[in-house]
C-alpha positions in Angstrom: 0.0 0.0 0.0 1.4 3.7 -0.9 1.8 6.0 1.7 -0.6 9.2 1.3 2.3 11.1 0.3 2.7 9.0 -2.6 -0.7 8.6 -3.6 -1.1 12.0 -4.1 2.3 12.5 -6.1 0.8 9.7 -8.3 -2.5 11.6 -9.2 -0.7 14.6 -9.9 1.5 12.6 -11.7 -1.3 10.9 -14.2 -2.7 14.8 -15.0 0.7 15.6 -16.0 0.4 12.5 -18.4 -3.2 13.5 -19.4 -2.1 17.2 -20.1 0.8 15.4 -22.5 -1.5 14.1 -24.9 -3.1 16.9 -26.0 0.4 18.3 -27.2 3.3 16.7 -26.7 5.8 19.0 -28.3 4.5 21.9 -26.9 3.4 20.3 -23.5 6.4 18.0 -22.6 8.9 20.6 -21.5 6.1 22.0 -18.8 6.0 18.4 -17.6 9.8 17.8 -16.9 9.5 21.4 -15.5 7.0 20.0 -12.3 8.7 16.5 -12.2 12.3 18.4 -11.1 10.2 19.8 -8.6 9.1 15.8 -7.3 12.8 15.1 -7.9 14.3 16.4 -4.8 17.5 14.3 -4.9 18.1 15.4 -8.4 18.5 11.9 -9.6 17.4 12.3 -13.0 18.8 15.8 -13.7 20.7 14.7 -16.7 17.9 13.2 -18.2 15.4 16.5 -17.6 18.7 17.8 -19.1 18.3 15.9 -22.5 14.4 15.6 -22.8 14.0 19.5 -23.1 17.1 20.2 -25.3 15.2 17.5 -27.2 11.7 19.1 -27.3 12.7 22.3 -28.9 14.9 21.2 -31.7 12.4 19.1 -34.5 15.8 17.5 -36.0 17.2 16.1 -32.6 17.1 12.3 -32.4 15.2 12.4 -29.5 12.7 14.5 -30.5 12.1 12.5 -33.9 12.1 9.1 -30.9 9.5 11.1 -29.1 7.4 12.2 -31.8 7.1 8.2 -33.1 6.0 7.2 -29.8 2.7 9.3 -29.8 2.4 8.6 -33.8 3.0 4.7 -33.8 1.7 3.7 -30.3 -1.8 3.0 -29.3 -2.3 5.7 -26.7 -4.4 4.0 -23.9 -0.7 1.1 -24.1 1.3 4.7 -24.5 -0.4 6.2 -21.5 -0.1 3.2 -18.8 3.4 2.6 -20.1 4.6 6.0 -19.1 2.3 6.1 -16.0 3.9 2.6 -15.1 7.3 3.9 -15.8 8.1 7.3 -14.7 5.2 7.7 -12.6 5.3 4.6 -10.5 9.2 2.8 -11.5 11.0 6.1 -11.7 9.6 8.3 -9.0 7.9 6.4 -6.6 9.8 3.5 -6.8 13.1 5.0 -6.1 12.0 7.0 -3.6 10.5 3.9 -1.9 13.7 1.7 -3.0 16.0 4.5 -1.5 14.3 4.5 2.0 14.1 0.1 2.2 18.0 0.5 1.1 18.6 3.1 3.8 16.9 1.4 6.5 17.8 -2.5 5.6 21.5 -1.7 4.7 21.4 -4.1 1.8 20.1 -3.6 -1.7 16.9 -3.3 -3.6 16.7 -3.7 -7.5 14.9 -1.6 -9.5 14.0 -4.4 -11.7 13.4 -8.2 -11.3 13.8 -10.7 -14.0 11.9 -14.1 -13.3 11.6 -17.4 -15.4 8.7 -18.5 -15.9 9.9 -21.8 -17.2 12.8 -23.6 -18.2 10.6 -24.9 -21.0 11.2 -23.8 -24.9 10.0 -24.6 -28.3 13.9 -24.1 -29.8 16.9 -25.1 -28.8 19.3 -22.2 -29.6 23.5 -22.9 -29.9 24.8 -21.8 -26.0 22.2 -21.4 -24.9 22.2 -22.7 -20.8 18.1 -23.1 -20.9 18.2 -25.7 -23.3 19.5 -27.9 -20.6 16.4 -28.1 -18.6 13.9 -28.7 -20.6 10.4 -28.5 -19.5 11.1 -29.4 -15.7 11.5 -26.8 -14.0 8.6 -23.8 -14.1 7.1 -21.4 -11.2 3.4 -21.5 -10.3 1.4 -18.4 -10.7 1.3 -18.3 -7.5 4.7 -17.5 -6.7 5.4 -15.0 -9.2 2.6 -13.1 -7.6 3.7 -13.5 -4.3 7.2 -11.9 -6.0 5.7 -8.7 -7.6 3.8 -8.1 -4.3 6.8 -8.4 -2.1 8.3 -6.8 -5.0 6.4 -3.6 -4.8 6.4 -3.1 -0.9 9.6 -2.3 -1.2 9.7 -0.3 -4.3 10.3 -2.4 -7.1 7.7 -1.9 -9.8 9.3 -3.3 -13.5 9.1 -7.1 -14.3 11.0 -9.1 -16.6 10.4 -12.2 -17.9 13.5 -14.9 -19.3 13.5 -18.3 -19.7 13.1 -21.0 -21.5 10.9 -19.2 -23.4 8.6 -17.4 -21.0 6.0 -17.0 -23.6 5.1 -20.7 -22.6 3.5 -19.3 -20.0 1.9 -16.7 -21.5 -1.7 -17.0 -20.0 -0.1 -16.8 -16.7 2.1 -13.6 -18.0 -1.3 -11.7 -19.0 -2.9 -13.0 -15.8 -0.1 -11.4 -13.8 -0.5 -8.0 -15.9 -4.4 -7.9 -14.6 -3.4 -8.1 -11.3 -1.0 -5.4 -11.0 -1.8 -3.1 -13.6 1.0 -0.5 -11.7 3.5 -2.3 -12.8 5.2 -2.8 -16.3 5.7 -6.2 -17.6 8.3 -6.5 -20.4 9.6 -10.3 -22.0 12.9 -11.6 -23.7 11.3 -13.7 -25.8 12.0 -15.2 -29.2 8.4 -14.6 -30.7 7.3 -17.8 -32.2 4.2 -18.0 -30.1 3.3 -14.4 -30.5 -0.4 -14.3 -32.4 -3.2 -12.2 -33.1 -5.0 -13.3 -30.2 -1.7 -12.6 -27.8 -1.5 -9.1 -29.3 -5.2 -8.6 -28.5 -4.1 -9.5 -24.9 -1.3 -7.0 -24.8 -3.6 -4.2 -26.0 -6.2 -5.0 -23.1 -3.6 -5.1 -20.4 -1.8 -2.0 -21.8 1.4 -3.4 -19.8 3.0 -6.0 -21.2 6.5 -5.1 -23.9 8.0 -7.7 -25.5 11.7 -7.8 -26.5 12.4 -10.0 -29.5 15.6 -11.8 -29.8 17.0 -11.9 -33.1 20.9 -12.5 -34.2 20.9 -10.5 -37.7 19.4 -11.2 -40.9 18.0 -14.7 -41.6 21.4 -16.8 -42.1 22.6 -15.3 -38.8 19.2 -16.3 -36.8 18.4 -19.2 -38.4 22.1 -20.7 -37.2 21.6 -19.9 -33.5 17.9 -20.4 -33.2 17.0 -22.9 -36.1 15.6 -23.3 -39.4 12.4 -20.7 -39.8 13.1 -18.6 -36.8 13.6 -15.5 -38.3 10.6 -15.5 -40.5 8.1 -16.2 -37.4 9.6 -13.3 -35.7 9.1 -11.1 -39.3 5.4 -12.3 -39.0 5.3 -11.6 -35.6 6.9 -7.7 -35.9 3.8 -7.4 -38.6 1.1 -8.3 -36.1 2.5 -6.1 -33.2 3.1 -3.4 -35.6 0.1 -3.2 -36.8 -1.5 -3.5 -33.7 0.4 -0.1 -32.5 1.8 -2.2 -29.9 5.6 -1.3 -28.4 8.2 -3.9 -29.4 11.7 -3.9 -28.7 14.8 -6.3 -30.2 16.7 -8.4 -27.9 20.3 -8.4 -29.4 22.8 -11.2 -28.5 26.2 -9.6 -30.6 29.1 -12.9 -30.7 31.9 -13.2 -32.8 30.0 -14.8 -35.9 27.9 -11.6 -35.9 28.7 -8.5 -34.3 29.6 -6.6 -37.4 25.9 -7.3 -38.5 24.3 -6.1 -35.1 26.0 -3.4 -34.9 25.9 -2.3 -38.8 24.1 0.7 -39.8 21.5 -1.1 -42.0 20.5 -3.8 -38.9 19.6 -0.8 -37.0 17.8 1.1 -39.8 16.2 -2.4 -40.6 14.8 -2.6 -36.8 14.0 0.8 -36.9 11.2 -0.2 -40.1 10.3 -3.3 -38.3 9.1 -1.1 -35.8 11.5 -1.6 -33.0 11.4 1.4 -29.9 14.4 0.0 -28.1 17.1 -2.8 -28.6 19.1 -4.5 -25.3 22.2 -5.3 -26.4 24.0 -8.0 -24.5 27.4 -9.7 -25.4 27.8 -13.7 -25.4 28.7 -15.4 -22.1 30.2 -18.8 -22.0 28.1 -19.9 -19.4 27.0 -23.6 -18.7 28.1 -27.2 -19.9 27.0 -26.6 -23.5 28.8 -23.1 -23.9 30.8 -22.1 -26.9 34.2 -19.9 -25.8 35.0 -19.5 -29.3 31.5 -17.1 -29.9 32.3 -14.6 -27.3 33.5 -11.8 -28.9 36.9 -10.0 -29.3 37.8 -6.9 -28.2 38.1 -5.2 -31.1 34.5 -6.5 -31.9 33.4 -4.9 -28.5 34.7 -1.7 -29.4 33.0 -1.5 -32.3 29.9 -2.0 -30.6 30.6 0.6 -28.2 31.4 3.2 -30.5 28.3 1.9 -32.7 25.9 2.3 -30.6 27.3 6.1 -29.3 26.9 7.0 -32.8 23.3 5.4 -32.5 22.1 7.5 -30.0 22.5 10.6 -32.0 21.6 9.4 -35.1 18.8 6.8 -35.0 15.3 7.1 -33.5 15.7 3.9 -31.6 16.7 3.8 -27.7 19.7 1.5 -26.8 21.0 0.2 -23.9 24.0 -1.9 -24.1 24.3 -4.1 -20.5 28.3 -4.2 -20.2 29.8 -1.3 -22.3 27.2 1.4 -20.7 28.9 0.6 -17.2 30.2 4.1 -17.5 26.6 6.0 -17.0 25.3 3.6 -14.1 28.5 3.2 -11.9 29.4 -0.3 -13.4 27.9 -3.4 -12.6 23.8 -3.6 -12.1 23.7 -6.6 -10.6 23.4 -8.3 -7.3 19.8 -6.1 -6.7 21.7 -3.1 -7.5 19.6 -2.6 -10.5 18.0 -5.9 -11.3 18.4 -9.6 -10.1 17.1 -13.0 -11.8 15.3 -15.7 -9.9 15.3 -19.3 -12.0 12.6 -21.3 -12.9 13.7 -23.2 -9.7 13.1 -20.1 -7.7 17.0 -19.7 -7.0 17.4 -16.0 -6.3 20.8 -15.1 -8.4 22.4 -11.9 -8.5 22.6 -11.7 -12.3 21.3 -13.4 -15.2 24.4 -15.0 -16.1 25.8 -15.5 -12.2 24.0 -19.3 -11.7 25.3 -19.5 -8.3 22.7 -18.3 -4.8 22.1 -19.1 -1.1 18.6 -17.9 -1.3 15.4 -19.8 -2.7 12.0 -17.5 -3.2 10.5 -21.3 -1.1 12.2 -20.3 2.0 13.3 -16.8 2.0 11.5 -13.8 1.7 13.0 -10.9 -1.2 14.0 -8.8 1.7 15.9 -12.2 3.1 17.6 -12.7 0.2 18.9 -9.2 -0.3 20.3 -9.4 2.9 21.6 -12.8 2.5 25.8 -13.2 2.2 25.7 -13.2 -1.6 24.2 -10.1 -2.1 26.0 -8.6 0.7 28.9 -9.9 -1.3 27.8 -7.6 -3.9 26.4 -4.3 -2.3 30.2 -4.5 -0.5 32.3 -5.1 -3.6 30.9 -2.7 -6.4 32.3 -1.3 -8.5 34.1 -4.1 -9.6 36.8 -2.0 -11.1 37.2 2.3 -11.2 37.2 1.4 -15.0 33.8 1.3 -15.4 33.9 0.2 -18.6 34.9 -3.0 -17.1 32.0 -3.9 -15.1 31.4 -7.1 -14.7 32.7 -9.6 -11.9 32.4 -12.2 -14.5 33.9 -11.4 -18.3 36.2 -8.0 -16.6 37.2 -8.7 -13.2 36.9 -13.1 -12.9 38.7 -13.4 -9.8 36.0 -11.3 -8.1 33.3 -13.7 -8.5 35.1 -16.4 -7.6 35.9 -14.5 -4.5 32.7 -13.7 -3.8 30.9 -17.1 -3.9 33.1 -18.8 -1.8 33.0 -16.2 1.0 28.9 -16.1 0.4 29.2 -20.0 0.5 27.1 -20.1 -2.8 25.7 -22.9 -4.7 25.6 -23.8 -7.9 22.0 -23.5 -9.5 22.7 -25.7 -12.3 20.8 -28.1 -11.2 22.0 -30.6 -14.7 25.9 -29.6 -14.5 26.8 -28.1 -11.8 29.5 -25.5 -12.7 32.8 -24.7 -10.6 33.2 -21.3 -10.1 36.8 -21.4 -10.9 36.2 -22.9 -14.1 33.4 -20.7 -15.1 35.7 -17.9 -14.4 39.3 -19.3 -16.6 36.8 -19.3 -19.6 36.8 -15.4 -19.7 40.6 -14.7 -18.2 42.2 -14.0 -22.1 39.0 -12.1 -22.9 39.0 -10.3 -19.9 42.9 -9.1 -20.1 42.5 -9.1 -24.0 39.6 -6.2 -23.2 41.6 -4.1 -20.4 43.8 -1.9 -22.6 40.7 -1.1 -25.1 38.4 -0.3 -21.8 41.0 1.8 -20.3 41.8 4.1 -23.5 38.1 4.1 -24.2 37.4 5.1 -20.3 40.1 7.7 -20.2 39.1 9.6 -23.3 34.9 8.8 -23.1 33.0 12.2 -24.0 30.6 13.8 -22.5 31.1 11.7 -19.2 32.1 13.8 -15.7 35.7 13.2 -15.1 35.1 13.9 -12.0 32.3 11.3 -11.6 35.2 8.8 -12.9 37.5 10.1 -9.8 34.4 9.2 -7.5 34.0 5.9 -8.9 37.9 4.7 -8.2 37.9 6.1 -4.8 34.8 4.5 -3.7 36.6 1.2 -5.3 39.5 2.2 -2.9 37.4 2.6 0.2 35.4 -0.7 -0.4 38.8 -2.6 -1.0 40.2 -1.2 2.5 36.5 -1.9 4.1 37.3 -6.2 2.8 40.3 -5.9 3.9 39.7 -5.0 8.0 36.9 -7.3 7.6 33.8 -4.8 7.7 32.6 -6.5 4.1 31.9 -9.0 6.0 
């Protein structure tokens, strides 16, 4: 339940939504004008910054991003997206997330990501899911007792893995009816999307789905099989011409990273219809991985300096989950942003991290966050004052390793239970191969704060001390 402080900052809130629909252009910079007034800690000052620079220039990118998403999107989905997101995620949220952290000493994410199910109708090159099959799965119940935990303590955005979580997809929708304040978004590979799913998504109003694809069809088709890339064609059609929000899930390895991060793919999403694109890198993770697709470093400069080039250039919004370290302080993991919990309701700090000491069975969220693993992670980040070298994992592997043995961690693989060392000597020669590109990259970034840099490294300094006088601990 909201306290009455926040109820009333969230009807305030919805008029200023209202009051954007009748003109946007003219209307938005008034809006970001009353929400730095709601933003007392100044938290999203840089991005108040950008929106009305944005507004009052008709060429800016942003503005043309803007201008698509009251042209192309149905406006009751349009309007409880943004309500969801800024109203209830952005401000709210935090402000709810900040006070739990404050008062708990631990953290709280932002975002969750939950498995439905291991279950999935492909069986895609690397992919760790494959290994369960359909055993594993979460009852509705428990996913609702998640997002209700979830939301006490200020987390209001819900992601979906898997498997392919679209298995579950009458579940999924069921969830979005019962908390219509939060947003529901899916990584998802789109062969089960169908008229009749797109009818649900246009009742609900809350539910985004972000469609993997690797490239063009020869690309796809080798990591997903045979005729994948033409169901997710079909399937772009029926959301597009639903108005429905869509987004591209984009895996870049070294078979394809010149193709993701090409101008024509982008352009080509762009006409699909795609609002956003999560870029991730491939991990070697689990029995069946593939070291030789994780890409080089050269091939993860080119994706940095890509997708830079994106943001001014291309009405698309792009987020790129390892080389954007530098505008969130590094690593997001660990409930710092986000967390995943497993089909077998293992609570794990990061997608790609299968190890935990918490289980959604017998621990509560708030348990978890303040269970040794997590702790382990709240103490230790930043990973590295390079923040372009975020992650404990693919940048830093000794600092996992480190950190699931003191946190006593298991291994939540339940098939092929993976040693954390030897999870870790997969991505030593990619992680000193990627070093000296991060650090000239890091040292000559624009428009970043240098002096935001400076923070970062001493606060790695002070954490390092705190480990070692044992106050980590």
């Amino acid at each position: 339940m909201g306290t009455v402080r926040e109820k009333l900052e969230a009807f305030g809130l919805k008029k200023v939504l209202d009051y954007l629909d009748g003109n946007p252009q003219e209307n938005v910079p008034k809006a970001v004008s009353w929400l730095r007034k709601l933003d007392k800690d100044g938290m999203y000052e840089s991005a108040y910054n950008i929106v009305e620079k944005a507004m009052t220039d008709p060429s800016n990118n942003w503005n043309k991003f803007m201008t698509d998403a009251y042209t192309n999107i149905d406006s009751g989905v349009r309007h409880k997206m943004f309500e969801n997101l800024i109203v209830n995620s952005a401000i709210i949220g935090i402000q709810r997330k900040n006070k739990m952290e404050e008062k708990y000493d631990c953290n709280i994410p932002w975002a969750i990501l939950m498995d439905p199910t291991s279950a999935c109708n492909l069986h895609c090159t690397g992919c760790w899911a494959a290994e369960y099959g359909n055993k594993l799965n979460l009852t509705y119940e428990q996913m609702d007792d998640v997002v209700r935990q979830g939301k006490e303590l200020g987390t209001f955005m819900y992601i979906f893995s898997g498997g392919e979580p679209l298995v579950r997809k009458d579940d999924i929708i069921k969830l979005c009816e019962a908390h219509p304040d939060c947003e529901f978004l899916a990584f998802t590979n789109a062969t089960l999307i169908d008229n009749k799913f797109a009818d649900d998504m246009l009742r609900v109003k809350n539910f985004v789905p972000a469609i993997s694809i690797e490239g063009y069809e020869e690309q796809t088709d080798f990591r997903r099989g045979k005729g994948t890339y033409q169901n997710v064609i079909r399937a772009m059609k029926i959301l597009r011409d639903k108005k429905l929000p869509f987004g591209a899930s984009l895996c870049y390895t070294s078979k394809n990273a010149e193709t993701i991060g090409s101008d024509e793919y982008f352009d080509f999403l762009i006409n699909q219809g795609c609002k956003f694109a999560w870029i991730f890198t491939y991990m070697p993770v689990g029995i069946d991985a593939v070291p030789e697709l994780m890409a080089t470093a050269e091939q993860r400069k080119f994706m940095y300096n890509q997708i830079r080039k994106f943001r001014k250039t291309k009405p698309i919004f792009t987020m790129d989950f390892w080389n954007d370290g530098e505008y969130v302080n590094g690593c997001i993991a660990g409930g710092r942003c986000y967390l995943h919990i497993n089909a077998n309701g293992d609570i794990e700090p990061c997608a790609f991290i299968h190890y935990a000491d918490s289980n959604i069975k017998d621990k509560t969220l708030l348990e978890a966050y303040q269970s040794p693993m997590f702790m382990q992670y709240r103490r230790n980040q930043p990973f590295n004052s390079d923040m372009l070298r975020p992650c404990p994992l693919l940048d830093n592997p000794p600092r996992l390793a480190q950190m699931v043995k003191k946190a006593g961690a298991y291994s939540t693989d339940l098939t092929h239970p993976e040693d954390v060392d030897s999870l870790c000597n997969k991505c030593v020669d990619a992680a000193k191969g990627w070093a000296p590109v991060a650090k000239k990259l890091w040292d000559n970034c624009e428009g970043l704060d240098h002096s935001k840099k400076k923070q970062a490294a001493e606060k790695e300094h002070k954490e390092k001390i705190r480990v070692k006088v044992g106050k980590a601990e």
